[in-house]
C-alpha positions as CSV (number, residue, x, y, z in Angstrom):
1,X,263.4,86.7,145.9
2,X,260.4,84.2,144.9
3,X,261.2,82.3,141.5
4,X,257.4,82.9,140.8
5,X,254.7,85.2,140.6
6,X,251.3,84.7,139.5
7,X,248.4,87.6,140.0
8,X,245.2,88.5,138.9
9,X,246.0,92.3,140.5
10,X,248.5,93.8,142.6
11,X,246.2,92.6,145.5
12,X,245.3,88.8,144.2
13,X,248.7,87.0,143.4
14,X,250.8,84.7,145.0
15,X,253.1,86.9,146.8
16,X,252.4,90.4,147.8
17,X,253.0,93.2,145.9
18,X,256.5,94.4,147.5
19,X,257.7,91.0,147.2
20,X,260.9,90.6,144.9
21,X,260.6,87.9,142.2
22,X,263.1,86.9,140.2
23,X,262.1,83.7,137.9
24,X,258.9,84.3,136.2
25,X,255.8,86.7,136.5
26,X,252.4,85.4,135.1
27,X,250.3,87.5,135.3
28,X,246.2,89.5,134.4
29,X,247.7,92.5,136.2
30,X,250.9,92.0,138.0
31,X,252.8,94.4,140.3
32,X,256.6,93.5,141.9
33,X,260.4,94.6,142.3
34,X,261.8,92.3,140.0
35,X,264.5,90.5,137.8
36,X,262.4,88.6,135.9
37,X,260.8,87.1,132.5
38,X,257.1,89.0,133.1
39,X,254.0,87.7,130.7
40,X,250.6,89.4,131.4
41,X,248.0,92.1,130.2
42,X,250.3,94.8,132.4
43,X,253.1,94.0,133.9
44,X,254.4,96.4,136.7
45,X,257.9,96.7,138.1
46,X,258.4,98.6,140.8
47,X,261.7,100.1,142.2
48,X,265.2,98.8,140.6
49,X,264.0,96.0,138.1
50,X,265.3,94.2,135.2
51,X,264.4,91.7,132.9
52,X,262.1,91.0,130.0
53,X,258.2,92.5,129.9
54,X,256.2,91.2,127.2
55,X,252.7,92.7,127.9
56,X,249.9,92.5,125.7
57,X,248.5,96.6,126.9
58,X,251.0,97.9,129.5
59,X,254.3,97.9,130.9
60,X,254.9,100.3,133.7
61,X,258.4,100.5,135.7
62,X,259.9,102.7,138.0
63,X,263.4,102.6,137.0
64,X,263.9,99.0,134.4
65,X,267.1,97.5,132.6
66,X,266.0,95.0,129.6
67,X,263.8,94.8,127.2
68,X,259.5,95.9,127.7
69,X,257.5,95.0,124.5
70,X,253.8,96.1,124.7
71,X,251.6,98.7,122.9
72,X,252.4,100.9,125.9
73,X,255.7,101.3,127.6
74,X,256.1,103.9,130.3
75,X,259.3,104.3,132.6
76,X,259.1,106.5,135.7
77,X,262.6,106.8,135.9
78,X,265.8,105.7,134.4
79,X,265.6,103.2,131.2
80,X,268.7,100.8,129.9
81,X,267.5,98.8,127.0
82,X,265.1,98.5,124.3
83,X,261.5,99.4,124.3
84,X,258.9,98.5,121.5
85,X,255.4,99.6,121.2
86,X,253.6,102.0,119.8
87,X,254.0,104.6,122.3
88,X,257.4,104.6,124.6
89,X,258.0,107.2,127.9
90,X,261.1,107.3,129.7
91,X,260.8,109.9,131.9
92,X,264.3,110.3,133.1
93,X,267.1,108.5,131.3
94,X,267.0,106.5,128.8
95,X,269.9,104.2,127.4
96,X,269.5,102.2,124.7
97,X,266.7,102.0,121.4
98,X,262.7,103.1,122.0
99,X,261.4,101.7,118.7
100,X,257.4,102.7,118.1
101,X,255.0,105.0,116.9
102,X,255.7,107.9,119.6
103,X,259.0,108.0,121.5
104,X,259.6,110.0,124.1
105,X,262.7,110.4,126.7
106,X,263.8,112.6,129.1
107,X,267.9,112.7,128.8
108,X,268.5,110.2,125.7
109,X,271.6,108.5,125.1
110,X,270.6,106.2,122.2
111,X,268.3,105.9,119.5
112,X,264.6,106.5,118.8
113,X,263.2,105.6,115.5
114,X,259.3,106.4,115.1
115,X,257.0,109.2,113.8
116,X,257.2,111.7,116.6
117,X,260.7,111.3,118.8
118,X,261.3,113.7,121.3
119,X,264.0,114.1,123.9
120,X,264.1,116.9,126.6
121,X,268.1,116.5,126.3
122,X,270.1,114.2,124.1
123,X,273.7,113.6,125.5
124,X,274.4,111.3,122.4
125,X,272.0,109.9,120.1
126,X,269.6,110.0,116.6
């Protein structure tokens, strides 16, 4: 992997888009497989990635293990972790604490603390 990633899109960055990056993402709008400390407006992490998102709108990942702070946190896939925003989406698993305003998860094995928490399934968890 590339220890560093800067992008304006997906399509304007350093490396290209399917290009893993492990070090650091700086990005406008930034879009890579990754195991990595990502700063930006959105930060998206495709495939298996891991880290740290800070975003300052979005956070988007196919499957992600760490931590994604932004008003908007959305997981495709599986989610080990914490996420904190005002609205969090895991769509399949989720391990770990979704902290916000609207939680949502679809197996949970954790804890959700917000005004509206839902979980299709909860295998353990409050």
């Amino acid at each position: 992997g590339k220890p560093l990633q800067l992008s304006l899109t997906p399509d304007i960055a350093i490396y290209d888009r399917t290009e893993r990056i492990e070090g650091l993402c700086l990005s406008i709008w930034g879009e890579n497989p990754q195991s990595a400390l990502a700063l930006g407006f959105v930060n998206g992490s495709t495939g298996r990635s891991a880290g740290f998102s800070l975003g300052l709108i979005l956070n988007y990942a196919d499957d992600y293990k760490g931590i994604q702070w932004a008003p908007i946190n959305y997981v495709k896939g599986d989610f080990l972790g914490w996420q904190s925003g005002f609205v969090n989406y895991t769509g399949g698993s989720m391990t770990g604490f979704q902290g916000g305003v609207v939680n949502y998860a679809g197996r949970l094995t954790g804890l959700q603390f917000g005004l509206v928490n839902y979980a299709a399934s909860a295998e353990t968890g409050l």
